[in-house]
PDB file as gemmi writes it, atoms N, CA and C in Angstrom:
CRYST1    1.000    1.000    1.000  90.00  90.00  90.00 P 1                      
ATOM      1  N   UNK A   1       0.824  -1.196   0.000  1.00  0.00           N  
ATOM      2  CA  UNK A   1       0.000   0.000   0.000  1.00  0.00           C  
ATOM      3  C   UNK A   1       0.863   1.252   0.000  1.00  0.00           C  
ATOM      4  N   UNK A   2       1.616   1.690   0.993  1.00  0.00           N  
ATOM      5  CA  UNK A   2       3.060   2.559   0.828  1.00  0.00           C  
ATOM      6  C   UNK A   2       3.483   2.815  -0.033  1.00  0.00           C  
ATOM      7  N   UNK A   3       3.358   1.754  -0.995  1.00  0.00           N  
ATOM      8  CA  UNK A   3       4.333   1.670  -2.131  1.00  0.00           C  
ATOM      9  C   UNK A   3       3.517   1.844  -3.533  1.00  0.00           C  
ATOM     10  N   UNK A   4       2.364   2.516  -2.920  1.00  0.00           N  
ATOM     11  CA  UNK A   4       0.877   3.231  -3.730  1.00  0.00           C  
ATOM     12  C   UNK A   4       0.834   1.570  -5.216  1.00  0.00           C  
ATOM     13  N   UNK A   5       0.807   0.944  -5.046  1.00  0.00           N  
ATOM     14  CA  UNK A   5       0.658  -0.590  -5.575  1.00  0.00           C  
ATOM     15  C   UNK A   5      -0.586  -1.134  -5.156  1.00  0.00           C  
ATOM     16  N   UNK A   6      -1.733   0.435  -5.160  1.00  0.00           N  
ATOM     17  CA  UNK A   6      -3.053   0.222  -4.481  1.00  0.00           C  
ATOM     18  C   UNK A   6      -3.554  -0.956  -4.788  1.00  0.00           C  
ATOM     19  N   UNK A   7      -3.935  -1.551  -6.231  1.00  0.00           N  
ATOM     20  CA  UNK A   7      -5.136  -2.552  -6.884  1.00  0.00           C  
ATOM     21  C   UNK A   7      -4.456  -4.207  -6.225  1.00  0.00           C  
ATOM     22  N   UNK A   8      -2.989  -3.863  -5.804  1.00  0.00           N  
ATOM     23  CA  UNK A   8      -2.506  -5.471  -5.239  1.00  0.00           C  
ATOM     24  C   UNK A   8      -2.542  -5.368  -4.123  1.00  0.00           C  
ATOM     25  N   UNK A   9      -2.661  -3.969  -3.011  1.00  0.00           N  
ATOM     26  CA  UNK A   9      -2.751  -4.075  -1.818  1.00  0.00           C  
ATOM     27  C   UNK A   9      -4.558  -4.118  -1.719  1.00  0.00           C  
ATOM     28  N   UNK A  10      -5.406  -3.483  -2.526  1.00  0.00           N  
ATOM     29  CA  UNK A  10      -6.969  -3.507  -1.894  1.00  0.00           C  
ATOM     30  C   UNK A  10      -6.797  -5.287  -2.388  1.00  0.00           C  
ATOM     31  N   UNK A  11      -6.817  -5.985  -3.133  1.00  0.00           N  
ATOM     32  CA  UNK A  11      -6.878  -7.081  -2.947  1.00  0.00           C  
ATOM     33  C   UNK A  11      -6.733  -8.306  -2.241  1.00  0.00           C  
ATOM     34  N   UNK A  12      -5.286  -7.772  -1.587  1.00  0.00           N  
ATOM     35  CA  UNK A  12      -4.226  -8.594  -0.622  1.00  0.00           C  
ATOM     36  C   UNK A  12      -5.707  -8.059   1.052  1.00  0.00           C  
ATOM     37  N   UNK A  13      -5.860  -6.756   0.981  1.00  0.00           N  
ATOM     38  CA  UNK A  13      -6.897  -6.850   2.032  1.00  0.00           C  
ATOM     39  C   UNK A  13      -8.387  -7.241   2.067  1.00  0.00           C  
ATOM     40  N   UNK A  14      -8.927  -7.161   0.548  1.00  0.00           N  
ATOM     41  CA  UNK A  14     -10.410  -7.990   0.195  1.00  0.00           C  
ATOM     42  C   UNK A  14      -9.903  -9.099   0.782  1.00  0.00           C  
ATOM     43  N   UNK A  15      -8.902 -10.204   0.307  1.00  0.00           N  
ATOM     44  CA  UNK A  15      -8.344 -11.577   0.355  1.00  0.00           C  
ATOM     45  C   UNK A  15      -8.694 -11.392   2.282  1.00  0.00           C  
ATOM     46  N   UNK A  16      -7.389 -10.723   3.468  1.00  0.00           N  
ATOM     47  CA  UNK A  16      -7.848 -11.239   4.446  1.00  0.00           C  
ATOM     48  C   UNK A  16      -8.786 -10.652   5.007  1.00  0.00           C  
ATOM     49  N   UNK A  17     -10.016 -10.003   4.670  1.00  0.00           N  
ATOM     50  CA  UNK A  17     -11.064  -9.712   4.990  1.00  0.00           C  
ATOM     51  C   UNK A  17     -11.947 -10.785   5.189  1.00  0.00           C  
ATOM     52  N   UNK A  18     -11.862 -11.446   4.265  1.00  0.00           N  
ATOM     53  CA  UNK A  18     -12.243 -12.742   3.791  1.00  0.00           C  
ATOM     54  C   UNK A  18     -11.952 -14.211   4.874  1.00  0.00           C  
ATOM     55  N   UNK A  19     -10.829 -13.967   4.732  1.00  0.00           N  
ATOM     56  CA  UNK A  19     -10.029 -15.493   5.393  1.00  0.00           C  
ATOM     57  C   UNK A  19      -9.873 -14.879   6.737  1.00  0.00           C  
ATOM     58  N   UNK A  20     -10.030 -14.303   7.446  1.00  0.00           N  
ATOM     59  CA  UNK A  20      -9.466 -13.819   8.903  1.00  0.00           C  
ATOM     60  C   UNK A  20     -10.845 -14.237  10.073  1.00  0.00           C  
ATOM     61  N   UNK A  21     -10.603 -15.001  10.746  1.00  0.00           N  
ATOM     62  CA  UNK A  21     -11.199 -15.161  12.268  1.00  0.00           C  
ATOM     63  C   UNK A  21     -11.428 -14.314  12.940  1.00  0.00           C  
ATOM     64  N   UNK A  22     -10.659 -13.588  13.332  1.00  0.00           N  
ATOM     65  CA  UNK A  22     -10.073 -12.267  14.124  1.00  0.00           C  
ATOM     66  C   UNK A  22     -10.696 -10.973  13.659  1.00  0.00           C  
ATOM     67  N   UNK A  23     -11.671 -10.845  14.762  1.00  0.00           N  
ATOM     68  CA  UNK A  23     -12.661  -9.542  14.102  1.00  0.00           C  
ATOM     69  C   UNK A  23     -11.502  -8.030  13.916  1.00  0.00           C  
ATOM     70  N   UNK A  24     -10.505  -8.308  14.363  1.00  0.00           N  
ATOM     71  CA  UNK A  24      -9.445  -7.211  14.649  1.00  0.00           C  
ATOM     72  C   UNK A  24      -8.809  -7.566  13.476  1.00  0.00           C  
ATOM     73  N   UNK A  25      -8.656  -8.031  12.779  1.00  0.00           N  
ATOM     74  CA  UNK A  25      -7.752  -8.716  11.738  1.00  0.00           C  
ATOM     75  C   UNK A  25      -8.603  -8.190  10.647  1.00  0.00           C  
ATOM     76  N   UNK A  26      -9.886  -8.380  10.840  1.00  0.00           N  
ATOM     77  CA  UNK A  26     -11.358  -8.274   9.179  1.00  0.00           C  
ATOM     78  C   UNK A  26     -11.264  -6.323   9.611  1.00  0.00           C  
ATOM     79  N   UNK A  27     -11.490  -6.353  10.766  1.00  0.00           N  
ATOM     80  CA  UNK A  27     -11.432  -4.110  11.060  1.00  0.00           C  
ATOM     81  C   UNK A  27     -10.162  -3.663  10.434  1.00  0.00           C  
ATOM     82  N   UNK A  28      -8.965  -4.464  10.605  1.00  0.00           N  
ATOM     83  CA  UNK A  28      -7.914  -3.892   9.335  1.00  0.00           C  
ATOM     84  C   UNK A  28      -8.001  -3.841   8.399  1.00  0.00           C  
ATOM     85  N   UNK A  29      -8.311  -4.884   8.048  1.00  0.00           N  
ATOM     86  CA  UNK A  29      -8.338  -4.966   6.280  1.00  0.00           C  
ATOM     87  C   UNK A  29      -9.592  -4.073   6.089  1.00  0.00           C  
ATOM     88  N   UNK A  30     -10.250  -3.659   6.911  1.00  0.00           N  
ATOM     89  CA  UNK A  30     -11.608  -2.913   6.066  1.00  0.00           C  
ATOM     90  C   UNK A  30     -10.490  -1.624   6.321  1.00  0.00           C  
ATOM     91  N   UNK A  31     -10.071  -1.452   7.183  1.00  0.00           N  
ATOM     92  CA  UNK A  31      -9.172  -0.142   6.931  1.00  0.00           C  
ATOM     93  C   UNK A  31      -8.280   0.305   5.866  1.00  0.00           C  
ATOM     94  N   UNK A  32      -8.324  -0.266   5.478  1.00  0.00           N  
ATOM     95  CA  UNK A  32      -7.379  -0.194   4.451  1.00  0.00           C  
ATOM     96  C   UNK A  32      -7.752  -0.057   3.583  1.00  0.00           C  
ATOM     97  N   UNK A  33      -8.980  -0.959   3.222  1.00  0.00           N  
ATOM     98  CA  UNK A  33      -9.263  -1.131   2.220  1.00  0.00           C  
ATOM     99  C   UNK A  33     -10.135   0.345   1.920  1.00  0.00           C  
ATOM    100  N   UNK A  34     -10.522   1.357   3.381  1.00  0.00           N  
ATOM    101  CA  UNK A  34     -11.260   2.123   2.588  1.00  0.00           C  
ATOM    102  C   UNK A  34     -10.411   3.524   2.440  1.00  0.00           C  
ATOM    103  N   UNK A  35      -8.506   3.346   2.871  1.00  0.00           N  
ATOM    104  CA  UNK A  35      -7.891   3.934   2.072  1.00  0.00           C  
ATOM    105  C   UNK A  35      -7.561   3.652   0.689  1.00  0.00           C  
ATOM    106  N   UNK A  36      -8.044   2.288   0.413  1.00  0.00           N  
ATOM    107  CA  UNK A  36      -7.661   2.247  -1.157  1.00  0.00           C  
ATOM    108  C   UNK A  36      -8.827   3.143  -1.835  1.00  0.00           C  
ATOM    109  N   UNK A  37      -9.697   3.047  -1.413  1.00  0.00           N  
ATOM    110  CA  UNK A  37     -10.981   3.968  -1.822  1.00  0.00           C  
ATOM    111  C   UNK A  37     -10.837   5.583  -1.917  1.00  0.00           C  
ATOM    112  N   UNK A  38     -10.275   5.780  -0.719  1.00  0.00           N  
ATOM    113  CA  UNK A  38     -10.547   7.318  -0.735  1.00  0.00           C  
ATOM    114  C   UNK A  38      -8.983   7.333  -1.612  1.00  0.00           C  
ATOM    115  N   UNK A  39      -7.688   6.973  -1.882  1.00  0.00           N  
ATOM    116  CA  UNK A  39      -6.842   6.968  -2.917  1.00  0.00           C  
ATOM    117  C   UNK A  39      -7.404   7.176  -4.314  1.00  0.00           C  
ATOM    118  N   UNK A  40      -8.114   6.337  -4.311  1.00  0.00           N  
ATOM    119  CA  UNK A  40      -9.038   6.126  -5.603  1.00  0.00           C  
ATOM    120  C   UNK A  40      -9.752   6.951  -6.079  1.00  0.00           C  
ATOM    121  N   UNK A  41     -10.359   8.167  -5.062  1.00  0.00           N  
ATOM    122  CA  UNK A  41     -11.263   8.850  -5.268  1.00  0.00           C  
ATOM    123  C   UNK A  41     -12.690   8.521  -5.078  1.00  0.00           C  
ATOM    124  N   UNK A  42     -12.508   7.040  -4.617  1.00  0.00           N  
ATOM    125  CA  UNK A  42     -14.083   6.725  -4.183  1.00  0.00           C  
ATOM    126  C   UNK A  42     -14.838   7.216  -2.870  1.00  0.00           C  
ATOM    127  N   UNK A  43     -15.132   8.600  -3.158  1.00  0.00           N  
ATOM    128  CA  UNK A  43     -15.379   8.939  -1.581  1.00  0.00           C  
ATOM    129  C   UNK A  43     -16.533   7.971  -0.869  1.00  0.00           C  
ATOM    130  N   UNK A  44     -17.586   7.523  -1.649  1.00  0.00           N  
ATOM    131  CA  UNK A  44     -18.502   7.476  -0.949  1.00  0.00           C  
ATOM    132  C   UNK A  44     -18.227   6.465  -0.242  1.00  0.00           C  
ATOM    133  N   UNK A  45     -17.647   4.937  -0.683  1.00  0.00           N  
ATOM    134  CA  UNK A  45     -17.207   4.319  -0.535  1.00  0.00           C  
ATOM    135  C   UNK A  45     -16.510   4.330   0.788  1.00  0.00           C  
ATOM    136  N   UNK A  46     -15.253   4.760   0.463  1.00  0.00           N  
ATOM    137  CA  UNK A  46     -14.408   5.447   1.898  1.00  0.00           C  
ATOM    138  C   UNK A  46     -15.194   5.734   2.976  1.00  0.00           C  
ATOM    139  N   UNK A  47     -16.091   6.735   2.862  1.00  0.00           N  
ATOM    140  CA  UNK A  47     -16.552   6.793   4.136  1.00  0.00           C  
ATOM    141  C   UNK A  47     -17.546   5.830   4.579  1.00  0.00           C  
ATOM    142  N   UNK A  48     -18.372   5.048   3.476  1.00  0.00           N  
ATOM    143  CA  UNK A  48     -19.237   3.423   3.770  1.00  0.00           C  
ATOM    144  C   UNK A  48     -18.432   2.966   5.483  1.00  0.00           C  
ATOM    145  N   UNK A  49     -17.239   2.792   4.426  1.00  0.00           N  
ATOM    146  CA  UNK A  49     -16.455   1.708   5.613  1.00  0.00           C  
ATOM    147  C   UNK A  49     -15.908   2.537   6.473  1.00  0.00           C  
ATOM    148  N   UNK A  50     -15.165   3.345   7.071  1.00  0.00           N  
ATOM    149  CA  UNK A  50     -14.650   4.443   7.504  1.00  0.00           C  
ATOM    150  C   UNK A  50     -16.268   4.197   8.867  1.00  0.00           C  
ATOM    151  N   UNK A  51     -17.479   5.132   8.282  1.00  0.00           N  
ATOM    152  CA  UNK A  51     -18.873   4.890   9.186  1.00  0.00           C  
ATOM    153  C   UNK A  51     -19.005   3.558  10.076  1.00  0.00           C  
ATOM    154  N   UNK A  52     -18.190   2.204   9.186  1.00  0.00           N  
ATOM    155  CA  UNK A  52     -18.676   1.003   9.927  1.00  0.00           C  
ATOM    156  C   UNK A  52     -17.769   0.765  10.823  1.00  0.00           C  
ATOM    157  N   UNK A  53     -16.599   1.667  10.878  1.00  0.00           N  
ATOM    158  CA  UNK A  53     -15.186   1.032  11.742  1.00  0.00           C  
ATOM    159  C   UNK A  53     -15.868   2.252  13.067  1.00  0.00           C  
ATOM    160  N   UNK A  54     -16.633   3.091  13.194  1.00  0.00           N  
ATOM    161  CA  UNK A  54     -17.030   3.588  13.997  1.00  0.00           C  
ATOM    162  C   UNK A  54     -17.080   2.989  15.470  1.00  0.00           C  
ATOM    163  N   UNK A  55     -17.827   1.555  15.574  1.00  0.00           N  
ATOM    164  CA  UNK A  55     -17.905   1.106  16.986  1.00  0.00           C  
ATOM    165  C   UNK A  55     -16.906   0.112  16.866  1.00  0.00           C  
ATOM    166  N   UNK A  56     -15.539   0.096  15.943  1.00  0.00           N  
ATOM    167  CA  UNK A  56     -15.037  -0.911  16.388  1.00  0.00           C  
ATOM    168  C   UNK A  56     -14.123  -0.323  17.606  1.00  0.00           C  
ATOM    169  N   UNK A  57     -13.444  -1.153  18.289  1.00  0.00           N  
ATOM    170  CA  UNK A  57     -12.742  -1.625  19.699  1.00  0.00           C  
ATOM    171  C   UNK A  57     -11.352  -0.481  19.373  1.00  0.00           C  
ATOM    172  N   UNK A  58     -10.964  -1.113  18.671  1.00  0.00           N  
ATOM    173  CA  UNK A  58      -9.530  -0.421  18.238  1.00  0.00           C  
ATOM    174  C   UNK A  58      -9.212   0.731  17.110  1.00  0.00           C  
ATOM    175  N   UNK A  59     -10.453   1.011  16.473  1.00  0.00           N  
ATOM    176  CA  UNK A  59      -9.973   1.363  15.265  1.00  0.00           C  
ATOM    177  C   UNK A  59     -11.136   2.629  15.030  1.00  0.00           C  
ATOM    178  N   UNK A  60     -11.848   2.942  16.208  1.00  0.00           N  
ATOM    179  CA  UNK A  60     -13.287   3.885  15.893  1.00  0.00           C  
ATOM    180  C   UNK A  60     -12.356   5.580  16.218  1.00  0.00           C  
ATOM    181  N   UNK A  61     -11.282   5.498  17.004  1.00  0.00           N  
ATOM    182  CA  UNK A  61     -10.806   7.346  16.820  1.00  0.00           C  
ATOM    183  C   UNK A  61     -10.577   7.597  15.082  1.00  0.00           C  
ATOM    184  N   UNK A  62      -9.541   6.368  14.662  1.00  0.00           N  
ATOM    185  CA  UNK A  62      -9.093   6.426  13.038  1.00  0.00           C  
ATOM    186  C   UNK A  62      -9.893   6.720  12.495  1.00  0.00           C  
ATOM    187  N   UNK A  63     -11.362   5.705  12.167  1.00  0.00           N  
ATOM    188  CA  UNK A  63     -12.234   6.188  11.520  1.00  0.00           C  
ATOM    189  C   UNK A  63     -13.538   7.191  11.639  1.00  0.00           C  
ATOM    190  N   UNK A  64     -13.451   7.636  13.074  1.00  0.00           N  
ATOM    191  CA  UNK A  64     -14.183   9.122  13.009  1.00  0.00           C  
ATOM    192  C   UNK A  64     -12.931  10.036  12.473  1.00  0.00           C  
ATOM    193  N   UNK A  65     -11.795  10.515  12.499  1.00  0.00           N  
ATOM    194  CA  UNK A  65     -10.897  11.267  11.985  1.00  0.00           C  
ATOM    195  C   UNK A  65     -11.202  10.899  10.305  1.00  0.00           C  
ATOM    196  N   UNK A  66     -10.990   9.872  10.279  1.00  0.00           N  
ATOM    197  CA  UNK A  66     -11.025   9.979   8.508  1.00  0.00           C  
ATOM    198  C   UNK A  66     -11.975   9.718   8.003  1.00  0.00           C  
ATOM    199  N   UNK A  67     -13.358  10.230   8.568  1.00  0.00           N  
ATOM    200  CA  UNK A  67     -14.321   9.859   7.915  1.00  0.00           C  
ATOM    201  C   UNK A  67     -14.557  11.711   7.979  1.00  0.00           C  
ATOM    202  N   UNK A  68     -14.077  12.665   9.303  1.00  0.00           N  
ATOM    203  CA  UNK A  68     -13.697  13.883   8.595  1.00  0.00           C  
ATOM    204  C   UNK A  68     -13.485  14.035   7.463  1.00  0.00           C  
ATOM    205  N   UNK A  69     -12.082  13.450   7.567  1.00  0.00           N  
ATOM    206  CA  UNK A  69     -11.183  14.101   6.231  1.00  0.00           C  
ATOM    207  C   UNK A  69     -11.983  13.477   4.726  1.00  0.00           C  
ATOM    208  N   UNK A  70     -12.521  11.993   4.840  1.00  0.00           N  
ATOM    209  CA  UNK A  70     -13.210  12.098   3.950  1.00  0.00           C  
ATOM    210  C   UNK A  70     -14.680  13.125   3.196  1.00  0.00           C  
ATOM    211  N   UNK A  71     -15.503  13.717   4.403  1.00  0.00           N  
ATOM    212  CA  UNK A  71     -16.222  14.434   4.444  1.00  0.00           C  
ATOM    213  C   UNK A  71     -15.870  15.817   3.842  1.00  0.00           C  
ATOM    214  N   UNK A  72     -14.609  16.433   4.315  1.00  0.00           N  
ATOM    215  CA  UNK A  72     -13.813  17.422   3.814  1.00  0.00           C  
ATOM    216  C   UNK A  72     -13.217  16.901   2.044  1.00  0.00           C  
ATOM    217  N   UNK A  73     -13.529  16.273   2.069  1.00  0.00           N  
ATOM    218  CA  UNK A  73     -12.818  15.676   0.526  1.00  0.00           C  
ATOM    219  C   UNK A  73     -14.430  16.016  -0.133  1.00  0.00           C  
ATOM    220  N   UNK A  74     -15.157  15.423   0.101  1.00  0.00           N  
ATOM    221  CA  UNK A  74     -16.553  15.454  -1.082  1.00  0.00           C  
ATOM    222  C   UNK A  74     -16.641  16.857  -0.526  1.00  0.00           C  
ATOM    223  N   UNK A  75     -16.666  18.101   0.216  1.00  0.00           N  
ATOM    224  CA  UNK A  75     -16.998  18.890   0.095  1.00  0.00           C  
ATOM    225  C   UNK A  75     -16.383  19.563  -0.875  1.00  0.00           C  
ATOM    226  N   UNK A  76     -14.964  19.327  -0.735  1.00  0.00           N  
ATOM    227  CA  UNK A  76     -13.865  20.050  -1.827  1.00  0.00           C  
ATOM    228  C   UNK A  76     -14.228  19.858  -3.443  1.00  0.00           C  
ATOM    229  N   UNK A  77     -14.692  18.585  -3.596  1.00  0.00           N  
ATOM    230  CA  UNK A  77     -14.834  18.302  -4.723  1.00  0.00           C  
ATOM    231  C   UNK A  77     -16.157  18.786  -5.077  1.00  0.00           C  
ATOM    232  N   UNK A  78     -16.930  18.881  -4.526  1.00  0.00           N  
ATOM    233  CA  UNK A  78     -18.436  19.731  -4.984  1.00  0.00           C  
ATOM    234  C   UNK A  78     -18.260  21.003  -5.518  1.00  0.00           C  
ATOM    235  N   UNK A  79     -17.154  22.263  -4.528  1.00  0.00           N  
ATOM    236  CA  UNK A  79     -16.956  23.284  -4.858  1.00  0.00           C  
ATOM    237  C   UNK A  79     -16.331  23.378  -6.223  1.00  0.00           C  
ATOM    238  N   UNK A  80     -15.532  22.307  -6.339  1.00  0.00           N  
ATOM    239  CA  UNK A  80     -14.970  22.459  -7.747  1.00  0.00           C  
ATOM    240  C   UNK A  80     -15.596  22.759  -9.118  1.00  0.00           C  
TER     241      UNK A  80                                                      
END                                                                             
């Protein structure tokens, strides 16, 4: 993902979204996966998942912050 090699990293995290036990393990990969989104330009998307990481355990400050910044993104792009 770092290595902006988005379409093999959203995959590599669809993949353990998929295969993972570990509800902490499936809340990463959705993390990620909804930076491959907002990378992408898929806002709505982004914030879909971003909204659902809301009550998770570990991961709900991240995604109220970037469900800001996603919010601040579709506004930007409206004004345009």
């Amino acid at each position: 993902f770092y290595l902006k090699q988005w379409e093999i990293a959203h995959a590599n995290f669809k993949n353990a979204y998929h295969t993972a036990r570990e509800t902490e393990v499936k809340e990463q990969a959705l993390y990620w996966q909804a930076w491959y989104y907002y990378n992408e330009d898929k806002l709505d998307r982004a914030l879909e998942i971003f909204t659902q990481l809301l009550d998770s355990k570990t991961l709900s400050e991240e995604a109220g912050y970037n469900s800001a910044l996603v919010l601040n993104a579709q506004g930007n792009k409206e004004r345009r």
